[in-house]
mmCIF file of the N, C-alpha and C atoms, coordinates in Angstrom:
data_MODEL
# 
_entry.id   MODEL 
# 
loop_
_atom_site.group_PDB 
_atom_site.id 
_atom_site.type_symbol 
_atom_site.label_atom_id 
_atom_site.label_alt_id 
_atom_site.label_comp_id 
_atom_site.label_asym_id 
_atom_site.label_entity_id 
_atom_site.label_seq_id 
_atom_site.pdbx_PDB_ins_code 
_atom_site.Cartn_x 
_atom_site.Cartn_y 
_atom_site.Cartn_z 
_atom_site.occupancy 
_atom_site.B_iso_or_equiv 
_atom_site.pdbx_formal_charge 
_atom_site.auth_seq_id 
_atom_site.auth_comp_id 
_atom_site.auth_asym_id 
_atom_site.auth_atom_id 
_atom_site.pdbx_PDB_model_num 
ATOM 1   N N  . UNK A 1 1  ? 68.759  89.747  66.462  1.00 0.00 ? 1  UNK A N  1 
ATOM 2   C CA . UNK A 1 1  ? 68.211  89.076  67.629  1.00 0.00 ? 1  UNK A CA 1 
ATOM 3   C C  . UNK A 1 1  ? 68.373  89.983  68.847  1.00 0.00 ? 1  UNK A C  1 
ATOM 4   N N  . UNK A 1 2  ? 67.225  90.214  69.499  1.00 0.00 ? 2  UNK A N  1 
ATOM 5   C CA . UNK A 1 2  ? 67.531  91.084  71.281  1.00 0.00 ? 2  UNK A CA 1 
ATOM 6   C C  . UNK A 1 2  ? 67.112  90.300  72.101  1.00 0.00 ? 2  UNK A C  1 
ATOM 7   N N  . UNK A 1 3  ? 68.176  90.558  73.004  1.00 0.00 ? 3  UNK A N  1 
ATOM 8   C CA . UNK A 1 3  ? 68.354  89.756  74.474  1.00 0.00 ? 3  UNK A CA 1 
ATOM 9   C C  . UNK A 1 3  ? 69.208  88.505  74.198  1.00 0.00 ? 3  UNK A C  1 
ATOM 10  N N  . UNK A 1 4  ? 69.070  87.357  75.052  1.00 0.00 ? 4  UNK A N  1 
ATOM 11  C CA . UNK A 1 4  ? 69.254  86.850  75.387  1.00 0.00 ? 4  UNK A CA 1 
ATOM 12  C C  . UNK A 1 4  ? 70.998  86.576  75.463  1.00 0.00 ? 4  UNK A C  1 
ATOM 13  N N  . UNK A 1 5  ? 71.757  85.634  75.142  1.00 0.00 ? 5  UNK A N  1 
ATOM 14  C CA . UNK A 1 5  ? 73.229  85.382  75.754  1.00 0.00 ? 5  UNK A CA 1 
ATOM 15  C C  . UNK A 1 5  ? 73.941  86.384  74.108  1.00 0.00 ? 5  UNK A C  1 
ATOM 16  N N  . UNK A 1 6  ? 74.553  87.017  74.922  1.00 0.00 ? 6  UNK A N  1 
ATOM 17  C CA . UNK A 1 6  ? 75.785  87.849  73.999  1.00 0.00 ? 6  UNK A CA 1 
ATOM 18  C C  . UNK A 1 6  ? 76.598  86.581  73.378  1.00 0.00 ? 6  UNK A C  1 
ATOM 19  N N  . UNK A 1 7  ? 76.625  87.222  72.151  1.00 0.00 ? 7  UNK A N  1 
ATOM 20  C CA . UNK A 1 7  ? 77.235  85.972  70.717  1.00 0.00 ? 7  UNK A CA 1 
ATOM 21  C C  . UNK A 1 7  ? 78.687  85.732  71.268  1.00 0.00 ? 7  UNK A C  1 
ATOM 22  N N  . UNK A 1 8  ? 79.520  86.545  71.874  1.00 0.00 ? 8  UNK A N  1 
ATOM 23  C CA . UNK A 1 8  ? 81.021  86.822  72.214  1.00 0.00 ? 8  UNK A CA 1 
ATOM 24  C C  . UNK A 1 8  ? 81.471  87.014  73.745  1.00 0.00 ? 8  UNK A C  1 
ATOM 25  N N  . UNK A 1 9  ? 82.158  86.698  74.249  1.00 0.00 ? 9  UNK A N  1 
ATOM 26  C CA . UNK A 1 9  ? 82.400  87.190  75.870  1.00 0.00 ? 9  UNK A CA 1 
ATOM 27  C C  . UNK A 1 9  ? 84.207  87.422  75.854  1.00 0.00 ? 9  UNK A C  1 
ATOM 28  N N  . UNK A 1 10 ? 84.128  88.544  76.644  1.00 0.00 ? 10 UNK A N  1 
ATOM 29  C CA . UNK A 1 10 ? 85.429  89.372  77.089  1.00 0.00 ? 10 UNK A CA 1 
ATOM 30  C C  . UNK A 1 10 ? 85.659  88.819  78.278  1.00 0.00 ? 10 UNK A C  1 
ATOM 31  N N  . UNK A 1 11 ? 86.753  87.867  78.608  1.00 0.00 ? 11 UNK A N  1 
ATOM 32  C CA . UNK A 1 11 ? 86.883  87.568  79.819  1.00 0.00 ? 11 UNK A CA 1 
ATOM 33  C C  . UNK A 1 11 ? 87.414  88.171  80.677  1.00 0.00 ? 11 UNK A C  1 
ATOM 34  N N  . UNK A 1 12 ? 88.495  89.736  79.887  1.00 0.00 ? 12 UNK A N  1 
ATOM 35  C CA . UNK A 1 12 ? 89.129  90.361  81.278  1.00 0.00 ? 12 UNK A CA 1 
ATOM 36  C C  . UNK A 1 12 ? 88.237  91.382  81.334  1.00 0.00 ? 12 UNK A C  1 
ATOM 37  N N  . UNK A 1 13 ? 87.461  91.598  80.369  1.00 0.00 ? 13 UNK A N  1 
ATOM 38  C CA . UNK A 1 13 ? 86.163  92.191  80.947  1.00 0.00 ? 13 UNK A CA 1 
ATOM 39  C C  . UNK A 1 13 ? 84.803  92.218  81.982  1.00 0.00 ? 13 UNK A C  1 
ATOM 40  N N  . UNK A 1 14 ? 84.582  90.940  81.787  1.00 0.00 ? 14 UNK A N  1 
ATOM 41  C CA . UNK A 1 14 ? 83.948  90.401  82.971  1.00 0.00 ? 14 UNK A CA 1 
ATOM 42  C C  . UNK A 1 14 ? 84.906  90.110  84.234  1.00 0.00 ? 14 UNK A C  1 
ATOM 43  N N  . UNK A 1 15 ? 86.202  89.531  84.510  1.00 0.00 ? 15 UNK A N  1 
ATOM 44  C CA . UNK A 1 15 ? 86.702  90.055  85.625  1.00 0.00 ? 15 UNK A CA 1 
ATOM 45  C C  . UNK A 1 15 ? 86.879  91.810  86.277  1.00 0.00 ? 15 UNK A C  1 
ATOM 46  N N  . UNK A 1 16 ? 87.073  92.754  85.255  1.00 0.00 ? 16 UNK A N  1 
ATOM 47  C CA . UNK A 1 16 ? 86.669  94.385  85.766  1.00 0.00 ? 16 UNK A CA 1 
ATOM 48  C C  . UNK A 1 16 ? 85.883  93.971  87.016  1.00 0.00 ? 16 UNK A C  1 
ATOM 49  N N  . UNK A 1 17 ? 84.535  93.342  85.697  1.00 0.00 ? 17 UNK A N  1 
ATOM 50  C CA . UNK A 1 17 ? 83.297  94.034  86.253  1.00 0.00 ? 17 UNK A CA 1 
ATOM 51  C C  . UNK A 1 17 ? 83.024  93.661  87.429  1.00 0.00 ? 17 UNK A C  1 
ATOM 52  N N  . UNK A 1 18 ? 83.422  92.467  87.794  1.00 0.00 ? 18 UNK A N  1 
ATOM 53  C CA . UNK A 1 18 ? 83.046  91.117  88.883  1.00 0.00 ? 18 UNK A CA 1 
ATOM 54  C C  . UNK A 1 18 ? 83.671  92.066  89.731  1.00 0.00 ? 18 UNK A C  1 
ATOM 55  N N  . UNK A 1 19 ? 84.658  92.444  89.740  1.00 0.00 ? 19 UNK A N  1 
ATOM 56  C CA . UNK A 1 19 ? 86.141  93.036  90.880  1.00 0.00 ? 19 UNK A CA 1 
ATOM 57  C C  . UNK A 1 19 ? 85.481  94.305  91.785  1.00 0.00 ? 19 UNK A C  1 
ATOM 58  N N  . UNK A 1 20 ? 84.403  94.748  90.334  1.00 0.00 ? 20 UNK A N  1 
ATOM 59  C CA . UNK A 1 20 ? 83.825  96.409  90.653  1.00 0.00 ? 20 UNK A CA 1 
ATOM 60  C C  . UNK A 1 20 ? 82.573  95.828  91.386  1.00 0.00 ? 20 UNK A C  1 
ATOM 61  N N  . UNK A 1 21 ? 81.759  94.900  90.959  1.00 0.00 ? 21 UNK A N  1 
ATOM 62  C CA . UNK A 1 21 ? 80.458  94.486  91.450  1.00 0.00 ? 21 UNK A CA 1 
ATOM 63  C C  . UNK A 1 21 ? 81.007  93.746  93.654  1.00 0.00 ? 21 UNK A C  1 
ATOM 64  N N  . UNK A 1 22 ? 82.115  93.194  93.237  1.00 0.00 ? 22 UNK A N  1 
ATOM 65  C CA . UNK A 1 22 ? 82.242  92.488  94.634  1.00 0.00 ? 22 UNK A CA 1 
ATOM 66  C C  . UNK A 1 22 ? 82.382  93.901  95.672  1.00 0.00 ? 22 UNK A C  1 
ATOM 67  N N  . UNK A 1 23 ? 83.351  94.623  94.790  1.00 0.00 ? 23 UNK A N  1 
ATOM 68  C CA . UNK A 1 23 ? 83.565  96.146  95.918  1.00 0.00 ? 23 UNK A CA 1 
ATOM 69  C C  . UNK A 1 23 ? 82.357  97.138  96.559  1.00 0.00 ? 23 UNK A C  1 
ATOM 70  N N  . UNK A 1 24 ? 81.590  96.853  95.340  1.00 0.00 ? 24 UNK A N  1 
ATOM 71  C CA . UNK A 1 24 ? 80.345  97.498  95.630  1.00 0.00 ? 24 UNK A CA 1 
ATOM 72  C C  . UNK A 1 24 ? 79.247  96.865  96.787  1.00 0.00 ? 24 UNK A C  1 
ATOM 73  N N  . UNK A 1 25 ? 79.416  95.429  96.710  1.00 0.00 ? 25 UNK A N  1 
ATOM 74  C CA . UNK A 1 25 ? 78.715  94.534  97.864  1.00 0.00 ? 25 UNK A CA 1 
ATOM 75  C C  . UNK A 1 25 ? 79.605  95.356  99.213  1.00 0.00 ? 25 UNK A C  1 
ATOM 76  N N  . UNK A 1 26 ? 80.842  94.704  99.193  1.00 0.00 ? 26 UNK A N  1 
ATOM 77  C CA . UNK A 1 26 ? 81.606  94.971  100.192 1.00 0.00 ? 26 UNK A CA 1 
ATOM 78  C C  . UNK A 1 26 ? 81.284  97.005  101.052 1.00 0.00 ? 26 UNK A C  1 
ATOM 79  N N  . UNK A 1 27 ? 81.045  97.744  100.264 1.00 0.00 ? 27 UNK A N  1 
ATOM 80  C CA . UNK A 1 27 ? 80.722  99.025  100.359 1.00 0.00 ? 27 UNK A CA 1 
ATOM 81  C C  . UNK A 1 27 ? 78.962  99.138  101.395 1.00 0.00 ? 27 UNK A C  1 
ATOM 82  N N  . UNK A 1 28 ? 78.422  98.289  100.537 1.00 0.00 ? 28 UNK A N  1 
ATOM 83  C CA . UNK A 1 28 ? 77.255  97.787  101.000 1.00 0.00 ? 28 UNK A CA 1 
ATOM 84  C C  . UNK A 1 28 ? 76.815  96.957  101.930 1.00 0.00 ? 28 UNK A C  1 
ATOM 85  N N  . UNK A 1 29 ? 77.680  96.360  102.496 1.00 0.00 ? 29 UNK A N  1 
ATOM 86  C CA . UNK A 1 29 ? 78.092  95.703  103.912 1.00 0.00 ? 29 UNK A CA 1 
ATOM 87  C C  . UNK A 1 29 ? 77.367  96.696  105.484 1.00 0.00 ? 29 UNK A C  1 
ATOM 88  N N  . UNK A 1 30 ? 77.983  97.718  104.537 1.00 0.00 ? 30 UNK A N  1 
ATOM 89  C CA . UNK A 1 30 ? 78.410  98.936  105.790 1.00 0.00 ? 30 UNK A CA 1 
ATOM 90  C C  . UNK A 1 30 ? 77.116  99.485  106.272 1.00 0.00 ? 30 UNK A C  1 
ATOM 91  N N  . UNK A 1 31 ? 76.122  99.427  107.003 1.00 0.00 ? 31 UNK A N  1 
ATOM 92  C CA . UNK A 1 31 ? 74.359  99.740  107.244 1.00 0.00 ? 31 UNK A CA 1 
ATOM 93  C C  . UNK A 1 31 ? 74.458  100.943 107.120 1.00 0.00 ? 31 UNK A C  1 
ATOM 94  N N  . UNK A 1 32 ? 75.442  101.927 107.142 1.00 0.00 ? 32 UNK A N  1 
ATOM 95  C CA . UNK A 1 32 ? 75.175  103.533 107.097 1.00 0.00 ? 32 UNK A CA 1 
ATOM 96  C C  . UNK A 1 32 ? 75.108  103.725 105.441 1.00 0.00 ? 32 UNK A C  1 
ATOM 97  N N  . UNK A 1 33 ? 75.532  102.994 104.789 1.00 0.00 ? 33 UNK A N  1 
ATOM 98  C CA . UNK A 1 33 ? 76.055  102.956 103.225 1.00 0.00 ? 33 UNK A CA 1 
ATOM 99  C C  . UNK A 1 33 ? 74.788  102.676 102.902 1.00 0.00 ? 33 UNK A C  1 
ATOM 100 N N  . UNK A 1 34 ? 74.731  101.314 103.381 1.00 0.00 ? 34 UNK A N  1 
ATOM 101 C CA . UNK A 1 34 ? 73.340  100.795 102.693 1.00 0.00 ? 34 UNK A CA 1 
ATOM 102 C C  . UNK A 1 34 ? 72.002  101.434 103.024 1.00 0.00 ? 34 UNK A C  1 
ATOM 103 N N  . UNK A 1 35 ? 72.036  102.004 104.035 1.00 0.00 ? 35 UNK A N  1 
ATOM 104 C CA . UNK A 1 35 ? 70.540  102.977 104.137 1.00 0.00 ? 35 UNK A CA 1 
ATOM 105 C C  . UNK A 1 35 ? 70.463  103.663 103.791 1.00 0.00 ? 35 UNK A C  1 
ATOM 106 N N  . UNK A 1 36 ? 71.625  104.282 103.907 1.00 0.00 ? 36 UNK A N  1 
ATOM 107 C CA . UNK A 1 36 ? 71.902  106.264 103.908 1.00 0.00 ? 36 UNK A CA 1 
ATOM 108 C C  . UNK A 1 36 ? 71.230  107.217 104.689 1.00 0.00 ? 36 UNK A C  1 
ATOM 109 N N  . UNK A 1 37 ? 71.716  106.505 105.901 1.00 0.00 ? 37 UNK A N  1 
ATOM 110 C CA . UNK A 1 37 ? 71.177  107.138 107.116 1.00 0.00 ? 37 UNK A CA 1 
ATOM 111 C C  . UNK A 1 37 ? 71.985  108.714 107.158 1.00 0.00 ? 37 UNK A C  1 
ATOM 112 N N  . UNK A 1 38 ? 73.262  109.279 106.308 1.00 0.00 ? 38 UNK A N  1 
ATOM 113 C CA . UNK A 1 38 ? 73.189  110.824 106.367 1.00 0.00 ? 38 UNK A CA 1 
ATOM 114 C C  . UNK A 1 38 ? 72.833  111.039 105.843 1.00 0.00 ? 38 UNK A C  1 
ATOM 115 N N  . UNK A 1 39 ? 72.311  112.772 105.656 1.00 0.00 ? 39 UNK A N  1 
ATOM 116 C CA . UNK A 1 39 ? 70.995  113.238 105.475 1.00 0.00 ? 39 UNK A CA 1 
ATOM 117 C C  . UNK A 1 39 ? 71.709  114.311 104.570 1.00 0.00 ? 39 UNK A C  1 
ATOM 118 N N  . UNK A 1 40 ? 73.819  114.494 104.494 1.00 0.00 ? 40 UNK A N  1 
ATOM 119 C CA . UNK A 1 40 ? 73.890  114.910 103.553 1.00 0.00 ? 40 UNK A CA 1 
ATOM 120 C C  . UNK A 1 40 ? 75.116  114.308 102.834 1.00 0.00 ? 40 UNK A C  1 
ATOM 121 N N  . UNK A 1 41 ? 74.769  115.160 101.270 1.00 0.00 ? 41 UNK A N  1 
ATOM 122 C CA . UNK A 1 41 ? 76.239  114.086 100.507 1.00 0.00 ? 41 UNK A CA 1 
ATOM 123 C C  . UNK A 1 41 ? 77.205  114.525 101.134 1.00 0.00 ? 41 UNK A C  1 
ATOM 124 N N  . UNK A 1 42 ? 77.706  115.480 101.817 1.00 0.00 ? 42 UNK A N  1 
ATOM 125 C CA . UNK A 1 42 ? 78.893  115.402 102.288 1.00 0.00 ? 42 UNK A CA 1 
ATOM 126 C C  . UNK A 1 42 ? 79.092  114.454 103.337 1.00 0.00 ? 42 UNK A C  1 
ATOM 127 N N  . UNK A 1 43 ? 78.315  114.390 103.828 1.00 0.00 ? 43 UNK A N  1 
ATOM 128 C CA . UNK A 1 43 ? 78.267  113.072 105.077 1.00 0.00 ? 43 UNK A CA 1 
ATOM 129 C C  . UNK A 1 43 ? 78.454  111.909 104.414 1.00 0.00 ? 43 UNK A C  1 
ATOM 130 N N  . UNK A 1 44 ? 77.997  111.440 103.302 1.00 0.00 ? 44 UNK A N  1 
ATOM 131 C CA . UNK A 1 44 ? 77.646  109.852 102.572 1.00 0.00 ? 44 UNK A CA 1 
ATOM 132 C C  . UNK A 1 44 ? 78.856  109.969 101.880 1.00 0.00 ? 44 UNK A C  1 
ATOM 133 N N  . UNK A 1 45 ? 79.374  110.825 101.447 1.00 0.00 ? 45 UNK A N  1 
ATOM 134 C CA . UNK A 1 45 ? 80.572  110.741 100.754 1.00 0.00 ? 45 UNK A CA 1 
ATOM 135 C C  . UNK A 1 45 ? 81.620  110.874 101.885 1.00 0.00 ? 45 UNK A C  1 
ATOM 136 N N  . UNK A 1 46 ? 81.576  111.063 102.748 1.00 0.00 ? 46 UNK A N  1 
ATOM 137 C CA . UNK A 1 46 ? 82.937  110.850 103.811 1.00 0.00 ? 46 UNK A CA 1 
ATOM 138 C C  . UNK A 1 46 ? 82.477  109.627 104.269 1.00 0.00 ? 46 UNK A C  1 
ATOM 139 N N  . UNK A 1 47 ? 81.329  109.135 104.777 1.00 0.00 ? 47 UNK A N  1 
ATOM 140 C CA . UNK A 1 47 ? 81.247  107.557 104.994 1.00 0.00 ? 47 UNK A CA 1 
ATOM 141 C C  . UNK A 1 47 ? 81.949  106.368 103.853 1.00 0.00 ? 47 UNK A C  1 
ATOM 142 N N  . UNK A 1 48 ? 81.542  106.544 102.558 1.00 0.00 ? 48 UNK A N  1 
ATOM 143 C CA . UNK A 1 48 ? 81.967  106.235 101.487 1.00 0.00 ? 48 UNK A CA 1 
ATOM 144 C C  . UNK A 1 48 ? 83.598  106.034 101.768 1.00 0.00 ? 48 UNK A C  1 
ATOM 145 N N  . UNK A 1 49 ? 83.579  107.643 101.892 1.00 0.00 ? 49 UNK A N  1 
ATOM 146 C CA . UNK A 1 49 ? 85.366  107.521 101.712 1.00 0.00 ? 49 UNK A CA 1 
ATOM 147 C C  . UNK A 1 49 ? 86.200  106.295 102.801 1.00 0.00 ? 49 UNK A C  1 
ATOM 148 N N  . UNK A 1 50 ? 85.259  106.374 104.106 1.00 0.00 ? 50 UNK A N  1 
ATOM 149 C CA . UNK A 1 50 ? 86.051  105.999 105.234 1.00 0.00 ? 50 UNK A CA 1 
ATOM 150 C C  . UNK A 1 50 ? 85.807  104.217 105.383 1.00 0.00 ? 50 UNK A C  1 
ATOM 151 N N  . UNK A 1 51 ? 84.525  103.798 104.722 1.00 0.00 ? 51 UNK A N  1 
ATOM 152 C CA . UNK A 1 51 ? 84.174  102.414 104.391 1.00 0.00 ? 51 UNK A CA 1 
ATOM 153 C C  . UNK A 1 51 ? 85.657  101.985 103.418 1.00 0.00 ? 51 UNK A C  1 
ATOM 154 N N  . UNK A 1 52 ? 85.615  102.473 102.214 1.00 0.00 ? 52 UNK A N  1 
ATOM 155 C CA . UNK A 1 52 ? 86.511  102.344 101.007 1.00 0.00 ? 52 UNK A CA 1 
ATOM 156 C C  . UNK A 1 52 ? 88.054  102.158 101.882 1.00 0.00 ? 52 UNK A C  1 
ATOM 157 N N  . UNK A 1 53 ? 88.364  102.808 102.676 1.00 0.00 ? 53 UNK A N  1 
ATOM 158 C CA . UNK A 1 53 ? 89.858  102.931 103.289 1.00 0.00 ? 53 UNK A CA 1 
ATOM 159 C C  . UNK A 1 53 ? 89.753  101.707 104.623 1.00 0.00 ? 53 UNK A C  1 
ATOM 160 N N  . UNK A 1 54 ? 89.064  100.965 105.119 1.00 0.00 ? 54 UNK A N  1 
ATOM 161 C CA . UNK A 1 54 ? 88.815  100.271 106.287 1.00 0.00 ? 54 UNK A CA 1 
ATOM 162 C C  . UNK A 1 54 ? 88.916  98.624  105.065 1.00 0.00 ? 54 UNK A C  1 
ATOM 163 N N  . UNK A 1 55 ? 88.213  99.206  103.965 1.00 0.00 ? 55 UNK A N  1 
ATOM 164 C CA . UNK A 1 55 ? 88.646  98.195  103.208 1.00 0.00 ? 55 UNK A CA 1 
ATOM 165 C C  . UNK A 1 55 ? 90.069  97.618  102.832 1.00 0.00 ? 55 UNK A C  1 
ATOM 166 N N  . UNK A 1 56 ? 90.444  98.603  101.840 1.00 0.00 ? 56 UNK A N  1 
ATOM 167 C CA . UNK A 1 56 ? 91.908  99.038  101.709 1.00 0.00 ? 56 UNK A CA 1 
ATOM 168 C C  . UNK A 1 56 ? 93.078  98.472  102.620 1.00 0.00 ? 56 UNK A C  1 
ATOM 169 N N  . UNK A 1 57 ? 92.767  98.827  103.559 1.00 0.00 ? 57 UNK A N  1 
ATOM 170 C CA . UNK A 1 57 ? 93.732  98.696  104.663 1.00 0.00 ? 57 UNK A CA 1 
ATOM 171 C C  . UNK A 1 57 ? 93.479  96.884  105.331 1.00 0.00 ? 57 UNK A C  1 
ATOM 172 N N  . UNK A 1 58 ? 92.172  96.708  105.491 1.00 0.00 ? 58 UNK A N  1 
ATOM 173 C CA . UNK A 1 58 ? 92.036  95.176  105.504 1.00 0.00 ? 58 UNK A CA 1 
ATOM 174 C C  . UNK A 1 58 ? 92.714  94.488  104.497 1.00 0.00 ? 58 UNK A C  1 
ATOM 175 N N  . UNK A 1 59 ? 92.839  94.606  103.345 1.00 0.00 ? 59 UNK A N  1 
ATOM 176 C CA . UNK A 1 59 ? 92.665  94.013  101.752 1.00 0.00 ? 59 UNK A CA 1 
ATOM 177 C C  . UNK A 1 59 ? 94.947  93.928  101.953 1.00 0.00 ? 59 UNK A C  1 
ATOM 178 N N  . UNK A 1 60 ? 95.224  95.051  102.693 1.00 0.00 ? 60 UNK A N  1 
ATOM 179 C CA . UNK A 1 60 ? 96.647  95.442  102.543 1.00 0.00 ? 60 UNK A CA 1 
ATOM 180 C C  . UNK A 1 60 ? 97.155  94.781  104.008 1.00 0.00 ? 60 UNK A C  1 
ATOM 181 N N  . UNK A 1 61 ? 96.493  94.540  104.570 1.00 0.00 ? 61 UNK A N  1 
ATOM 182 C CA . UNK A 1 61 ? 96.934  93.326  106.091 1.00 0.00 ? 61 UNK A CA 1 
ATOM 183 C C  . UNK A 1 61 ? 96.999  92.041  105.674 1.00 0.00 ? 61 UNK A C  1 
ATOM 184 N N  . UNK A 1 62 ? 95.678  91.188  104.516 1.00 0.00 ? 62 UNK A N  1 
ATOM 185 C CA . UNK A 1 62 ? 95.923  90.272  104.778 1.00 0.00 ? 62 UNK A CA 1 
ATOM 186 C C  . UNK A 1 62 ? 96.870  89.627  103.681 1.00 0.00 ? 62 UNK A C  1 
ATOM 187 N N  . UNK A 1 63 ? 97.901  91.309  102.501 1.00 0.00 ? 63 UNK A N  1 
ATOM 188 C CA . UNK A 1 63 ? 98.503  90.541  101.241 1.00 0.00 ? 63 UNK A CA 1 
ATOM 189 C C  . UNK A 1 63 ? 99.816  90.600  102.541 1.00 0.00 ? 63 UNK A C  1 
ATOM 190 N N  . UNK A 1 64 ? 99.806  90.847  103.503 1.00 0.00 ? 64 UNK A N  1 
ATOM 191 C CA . UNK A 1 64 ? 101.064 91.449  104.282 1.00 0.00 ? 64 UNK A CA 1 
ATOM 192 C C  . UNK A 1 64 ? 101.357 90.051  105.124 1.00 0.00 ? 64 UNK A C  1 
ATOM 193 N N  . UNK A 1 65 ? 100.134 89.931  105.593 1.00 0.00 ? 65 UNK A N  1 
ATOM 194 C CA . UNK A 1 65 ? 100.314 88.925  106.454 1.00 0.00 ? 65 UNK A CA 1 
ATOM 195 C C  . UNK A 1 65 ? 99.879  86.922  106.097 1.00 0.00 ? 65 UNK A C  1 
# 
C-alpha cells in the first residue's frame, strides 16, 4: 500500500521532529531569515547564528526565571 497513514508511529520520534519543526518556525519569525534579505551566506549564516542565540538565551531566562 503507498501513502496514506504509516501502519506504526514512534512517539519520541515525532517529538524530535515537532521540537526541530517548532525551532525552525521560531528561526523563521526573524524577516531577515525569512526573506533572506543578505545577499551572502556568510551574512545568512551569521544572522542564523545570532537569531539561534537570542533564542537560546530567551529559552534560558524563562527556565531561570
Amino acid at each position: 500500500m503507498w501513502g496514506g497513514r504509516p501502519t506504526c508511529h514512534d512517539g519520541d520520534l515525532y517529538k524530535e521532529r515537532n521540537t526541530v519543526e517548532r525551532l525552525i518556525n521560531k528561526l523563521k519569525a526573524w524577516r531577515g531569515i525569512a526573506t533572506r534579505y543578505d545577499k551572502t551566506p556568510e551574512s545568512y549564516l551569521a544572522g542564523l547564528h545570532l537569531r539561534a542565540s537570542m533564542i537560546w538565551i530567551n529559552d534560558l531566562l524563562k527556565a531561570t526565571g
